[in-house]
N, C-alpha and C positions, 0 to 999 in steps of 0.2 A: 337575238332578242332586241326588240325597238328601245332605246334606250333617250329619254329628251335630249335635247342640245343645251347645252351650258348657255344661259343668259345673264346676263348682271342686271342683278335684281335689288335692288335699294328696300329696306326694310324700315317702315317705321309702326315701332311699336306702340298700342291703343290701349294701355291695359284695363281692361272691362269695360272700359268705354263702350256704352251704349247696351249694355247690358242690362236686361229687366228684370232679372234673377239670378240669383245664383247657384251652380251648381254645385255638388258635394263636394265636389275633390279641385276646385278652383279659386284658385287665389293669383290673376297675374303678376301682381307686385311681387307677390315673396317668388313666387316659379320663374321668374324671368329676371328681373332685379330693375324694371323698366318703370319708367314713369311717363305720363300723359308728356309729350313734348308742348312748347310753344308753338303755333301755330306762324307766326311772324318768322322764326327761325327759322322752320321747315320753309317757306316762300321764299329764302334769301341764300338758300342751298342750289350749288349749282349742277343738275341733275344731266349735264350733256352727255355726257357717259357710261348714263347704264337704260340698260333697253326697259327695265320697266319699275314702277315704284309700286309696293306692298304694303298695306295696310292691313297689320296683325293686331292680334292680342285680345282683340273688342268683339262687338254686335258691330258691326260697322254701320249698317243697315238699320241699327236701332237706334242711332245718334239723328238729332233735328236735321232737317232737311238744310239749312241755311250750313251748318256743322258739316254735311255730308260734300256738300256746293264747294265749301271752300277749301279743304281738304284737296276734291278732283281736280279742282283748279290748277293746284301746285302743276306747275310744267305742263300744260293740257295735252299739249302734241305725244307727251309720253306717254305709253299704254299702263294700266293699271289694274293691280287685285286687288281684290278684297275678302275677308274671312268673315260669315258672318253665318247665322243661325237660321233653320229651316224656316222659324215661325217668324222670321224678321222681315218679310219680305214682300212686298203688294205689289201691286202692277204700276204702281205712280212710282215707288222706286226703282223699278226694272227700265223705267223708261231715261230716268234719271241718270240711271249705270250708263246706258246705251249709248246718253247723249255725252257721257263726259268721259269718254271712253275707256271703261270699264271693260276688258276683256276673260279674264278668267275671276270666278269666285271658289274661295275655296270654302267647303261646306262644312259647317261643324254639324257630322250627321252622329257622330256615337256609337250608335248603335240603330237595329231595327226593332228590337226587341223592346214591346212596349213595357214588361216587366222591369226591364234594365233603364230603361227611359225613366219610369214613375222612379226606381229608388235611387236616381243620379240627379232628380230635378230637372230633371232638364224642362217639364212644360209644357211639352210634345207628343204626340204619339207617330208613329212609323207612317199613317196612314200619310199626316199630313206631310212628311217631308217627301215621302213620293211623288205626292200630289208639286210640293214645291220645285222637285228634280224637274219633272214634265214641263212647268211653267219656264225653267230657267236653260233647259239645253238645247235649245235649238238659238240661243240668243248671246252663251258663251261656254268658254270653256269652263265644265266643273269639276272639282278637285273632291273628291270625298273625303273628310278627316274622320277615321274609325281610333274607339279607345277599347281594348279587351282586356277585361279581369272588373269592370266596373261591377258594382253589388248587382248580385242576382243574376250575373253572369256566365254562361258555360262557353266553352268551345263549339258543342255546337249553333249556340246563337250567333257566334262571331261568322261561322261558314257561312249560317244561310243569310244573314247580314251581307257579308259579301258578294251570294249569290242573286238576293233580288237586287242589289246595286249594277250586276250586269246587265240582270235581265233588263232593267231600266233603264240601260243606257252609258251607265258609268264606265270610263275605262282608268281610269288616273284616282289614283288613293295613297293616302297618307296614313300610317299606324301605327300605335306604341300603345306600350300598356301603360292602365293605370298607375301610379305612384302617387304616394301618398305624403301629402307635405303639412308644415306649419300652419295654423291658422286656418283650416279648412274644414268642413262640417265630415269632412271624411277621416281628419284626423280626431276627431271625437269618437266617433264611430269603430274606429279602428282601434282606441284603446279602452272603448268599452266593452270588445269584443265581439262586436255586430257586426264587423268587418273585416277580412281575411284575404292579407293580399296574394297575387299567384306570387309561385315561384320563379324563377329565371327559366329552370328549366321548361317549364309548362306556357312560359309564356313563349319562350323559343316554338315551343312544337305547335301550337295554335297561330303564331303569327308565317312560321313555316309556310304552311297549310292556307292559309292564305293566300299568302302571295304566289305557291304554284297556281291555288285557281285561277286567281287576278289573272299572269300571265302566262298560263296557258290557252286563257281565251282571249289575246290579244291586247291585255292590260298592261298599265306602269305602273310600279310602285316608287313613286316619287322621293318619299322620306320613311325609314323606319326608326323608329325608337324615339324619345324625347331626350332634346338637350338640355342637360341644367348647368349652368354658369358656374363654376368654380367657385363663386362669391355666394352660390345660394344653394350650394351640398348643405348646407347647416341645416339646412330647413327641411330637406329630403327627409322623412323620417322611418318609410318602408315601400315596400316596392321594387320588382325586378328592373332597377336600373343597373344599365351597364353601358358605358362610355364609347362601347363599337357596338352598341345592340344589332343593329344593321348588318355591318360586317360577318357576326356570328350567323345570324339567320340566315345568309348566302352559304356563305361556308358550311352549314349544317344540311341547305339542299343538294348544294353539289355533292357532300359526302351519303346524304340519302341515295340521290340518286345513282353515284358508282357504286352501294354497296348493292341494295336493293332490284337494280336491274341488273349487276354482275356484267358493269362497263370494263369491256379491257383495253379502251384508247377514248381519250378527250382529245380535244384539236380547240384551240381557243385563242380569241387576240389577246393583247400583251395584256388589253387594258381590263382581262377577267382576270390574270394571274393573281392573285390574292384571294381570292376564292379558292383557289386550289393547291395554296400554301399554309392561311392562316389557319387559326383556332382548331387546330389537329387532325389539319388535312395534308400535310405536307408528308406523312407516312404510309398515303394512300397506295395499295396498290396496283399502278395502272398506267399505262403507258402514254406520255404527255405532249402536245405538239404543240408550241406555243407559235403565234401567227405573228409577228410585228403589224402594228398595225399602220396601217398606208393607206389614206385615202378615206380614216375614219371608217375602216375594215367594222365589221361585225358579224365575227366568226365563232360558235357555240355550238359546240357538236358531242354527242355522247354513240360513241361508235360512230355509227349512221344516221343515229337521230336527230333532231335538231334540238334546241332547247325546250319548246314547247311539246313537241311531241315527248321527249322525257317526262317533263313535271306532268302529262295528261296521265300516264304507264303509273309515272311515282304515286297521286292522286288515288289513283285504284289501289293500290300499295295500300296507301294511308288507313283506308277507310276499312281495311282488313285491319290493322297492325298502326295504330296509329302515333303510341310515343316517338318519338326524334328524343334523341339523346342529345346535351351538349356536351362537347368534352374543354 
């Protein structure tokens, strides 16, 4: 499995920053516990150290052009992301990004699903963020950020979401479900009863599902689940959050896929063993080859298979039989 390479990556958080709307289930301040920094600060930060600086939380792209300038500025020689929104984006800032080197964006895409779009606010419809995808990939790397269980959402808009993201080009996505917090049009919603969050388990088996597509067709899955800050559970008020959401989603394919294709030997580096201990995999039965790894090995094998060719086998699997249990 291609897996990135660890970079040290400097974050600073934008919350809402440059944002021209809001959507139902967002609120950065209370989801993150972050505030708009000083700008003077961040410039007197000594950045020699990490290979790149990150610009979260915001529209980044929707912040004035002078705001966007001086920002890039910080450290120029250091390469730089940004997270910003489909409709945020013209060709005078693409050129902007370019010159101030700007290398990866990460996409607040949602969803493709124009029904799921209209009742999250987001602004948008599917068409145009396609349209934005094509304008922005040949010029950097793009991160897809998908959210499932959003109003008006099923499982299968989450898959085919996924699937015209490859068809298009995508290979690198970010995912977690909905959660429902403090102070947000979604928390209204949600205790007038318009709104019904998934459960853990159903969000497990749809984010599953997922990410065998992802990579199976030569995809990464960068980040799953959302982190909420210890200081801002308060606010959390419904939602399949769980603290290793990630971790379980691994551990729930691995045990799909030895149950479902009737694996009787795995062979894997050291650095998958947690997968094949954690969250009620450890009682599997099947016979285990753990590889040390040397030389940043990347070794995943299910009998004969590889790992991709598993999740393509599990995939047909799914679409027969498609609950995943978590245990």
């Amino acid at each position: 499995m291609n897996r990135r390479g660890k970079r040290k990556i400097y974050p600073i958080f934008l919350p809402n920053a440059g944002c021209k709307t809001r959507c139902v289930f967002c609120n950065q301040i209370i989801m993150t516990g972050e505030t708009i920094p000083n700008i003077a600060e961040l410039e007197s930060i000594d950045f020699s150290n990490v290979d790149e600086i990150a610009f979260y939380g915001g529209t980044f792209t929707g912040l004035n052009k002078d705001a966007m300038k001086r920002l890039l500025m910080i450290s120029p020689d250091i390469p730089k992301r940004i997270s910003t929104r489909p409709d945020s984006i013209d060709e005078e800032t693409i050129a902007l990004l370019k010159d101030w080197n700007v290398q990866v964006i990460e996409l607040g895409i949602e969803s493709l699903d124009d029904g799921v779009l209209e009742c999250s606010k987001r602004g948008y419809k599917a068409e145009e963020a396609l349209k934005t995808i094509e304008h922005l990939k040949d010029e950097f790397e793009i991160i897809a950020h998908l959210m499932i269980g959003l109003p008006n959402d099923t499982r299968q808009k989450d898959i085919r979401t996924v699937q015209l993201l490859l068809d298009s080009g995508i290979r690198v996505f970010r995912i977690h479900p909905t959660l429902v917090f403090k102070n947000t049009e979604l928390e209204d919603m949600y205790r007038d009863g318009l709104y019904t969050p998934l459960n853990l388990v159903d969000a497990i088996d749809t984010v599953a599902e997922m990410v065998a597509l992802i990579e199976c067709n030569n995809g990464q899955v960068t980040r799953l689940g959302y982190h909420v800050p210890q200081s801002q559970m308060e606010y959390l008020i419904a939602g399949p959050y769980h603290d290793a959401f990630g971790d379980v989603v691994r551990s729930t394919l691995i045990r799909k896929i030895i149950e479902e294709l009737h694996i009787k030997k795995v062979t894997y580096s050291t650095k998958y063993k947690p997968w094949f201990y954690a969250h009620g995999n450890a009682g599997l039965l099947v016979e285990r080859q753990e590889i040390e790894d040397v030389d940043n090995s990347d070794v995943l094998l299910f009998d004969e298979l590889s790992y991709a060719q598993s999740l393509e086998l599990l995939i047909n699997r799914l679409e027969r039989n498609p609950r995943i249990e978590v245990i």
